[in-house]
Every structure is written in C-alpha cells, then in structure tokens.
C-alpha positions, -999 to +999 in steps of 0.1 A: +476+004+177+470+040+181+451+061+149+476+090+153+502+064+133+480+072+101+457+105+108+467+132+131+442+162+133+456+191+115+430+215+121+426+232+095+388+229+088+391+210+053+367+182+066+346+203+075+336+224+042+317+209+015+315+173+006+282+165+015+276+177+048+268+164+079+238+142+089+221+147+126+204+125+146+175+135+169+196+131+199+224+154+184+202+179+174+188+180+208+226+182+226+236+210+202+207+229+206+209+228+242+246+240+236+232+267+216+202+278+242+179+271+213+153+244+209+157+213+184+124+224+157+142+261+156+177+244+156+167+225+122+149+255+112+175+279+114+211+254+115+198+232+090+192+217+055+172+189+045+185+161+020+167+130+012+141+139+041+168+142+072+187+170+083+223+181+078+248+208+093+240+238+072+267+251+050+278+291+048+286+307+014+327+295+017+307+261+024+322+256+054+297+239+079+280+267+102+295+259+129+330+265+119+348+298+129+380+291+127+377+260+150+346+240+155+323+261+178+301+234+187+333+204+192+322+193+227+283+183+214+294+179+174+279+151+155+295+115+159+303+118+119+325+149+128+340+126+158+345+100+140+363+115+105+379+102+087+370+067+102+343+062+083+323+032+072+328+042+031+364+032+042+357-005+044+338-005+013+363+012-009+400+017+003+401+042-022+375+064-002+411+069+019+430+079-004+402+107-021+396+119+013+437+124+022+435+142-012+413+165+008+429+160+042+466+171+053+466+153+081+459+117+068+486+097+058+487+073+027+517+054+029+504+029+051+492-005+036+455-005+028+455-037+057+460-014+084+442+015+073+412-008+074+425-023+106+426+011+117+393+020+105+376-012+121+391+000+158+376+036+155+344+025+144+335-001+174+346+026+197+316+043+215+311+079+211 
C-alpha cells in the first residue's frame, strides 16, 4: 500500500494556513528552536500562541503558519502534526474529516472508498516519526 495512491503533496501551502493551527510539544519546541538558534521560553514567546493552555505555530496576517515562506522553512524539525497531514486521527472518527480537508487540499484524492482511506490512515499513523 503506498499513501501517494490517495494524497500526493502538492505544495502549495494550503495546510498550512488557518484551520486551527498547529500544536507543539516540548520536545518540538526544543528541536525547532535549536533550528532557529533561539531558546524554547523565547521560541513560545516570540513563535507562538497559546490555546486551551498549550502552544501552537503562530499564524501571520494571510494566516499562514510563521514558518511558511513559500515552502516550509522549518520542514526538517516541523511538528509531527505537519508530518503527518492529512493522516490524522479526526480521520478515523469521521470519514468525512477527508473529504472537508480535500475540500481544502489539492492534493488529496476522494475517489477512493472510505475503507482504504481509513486503511490508509491506520498505516500512516503507527508509523514512527
């Protein structure tokens, strides 16, 4: 099974503007910063917003993630939720999560049956990062 028979990176950026934004862990925060020459407290500080008490990729005015200029500036240390898109757990949940995020997403393809996109889904997400 490979994932490039339904998704197959387009980059254009979509995923990563708007729609939430994306959560860090500690350990991320600390491999960006690094990346950035910067420590993790001034990294949060200065890269971040808080929502619901944990940080997230701060957004520019377009509401494109910081950290996109055109391609992601920070791709070899990025978040596991930007490694991972779009094979994400709200996928299992709600099939229709798919289909709303290929809205969104040139790159993803919908004419597969919801079967393997979950089947698809499953395989991404027990794959280490």
């Amino acid at each position: 099974m490979k994932t490039t028979d339904i998704f197959k990176c387009q980059q254009c950026g979509d995923c990563c503007k708007g729609f939430g934004g994306t959560f860090v862990t500690e350990k991320e925060i600390e491999k960006i910063a690094a990346s950035i020459n910067t420590d993790p407290k001034t990294f949060v500080e200065k890269y971040c917003q808080v929502s619901d008490g944990r940080p997230l990729l701060a957004q520019g005015r377009d509401r494109y993630c910081i950290f996109w200029d055109g391609l992601c500036s920070i791709h070899p240390v990025k978040p596991r939720m930007c490694k991972k898109w779009p094979f994400l757990k709200s996928i299992l949940v709600d099939i229709n999560n798919w289909h709303i995020m290929a809205s969104l997403c040139p790159g993803i393809r919908t004419d597969a049956p919801d079967s393997t996109i979950k089947a698809y889904v499953t395989q991404e997400l027990s794959k280490n990062s």
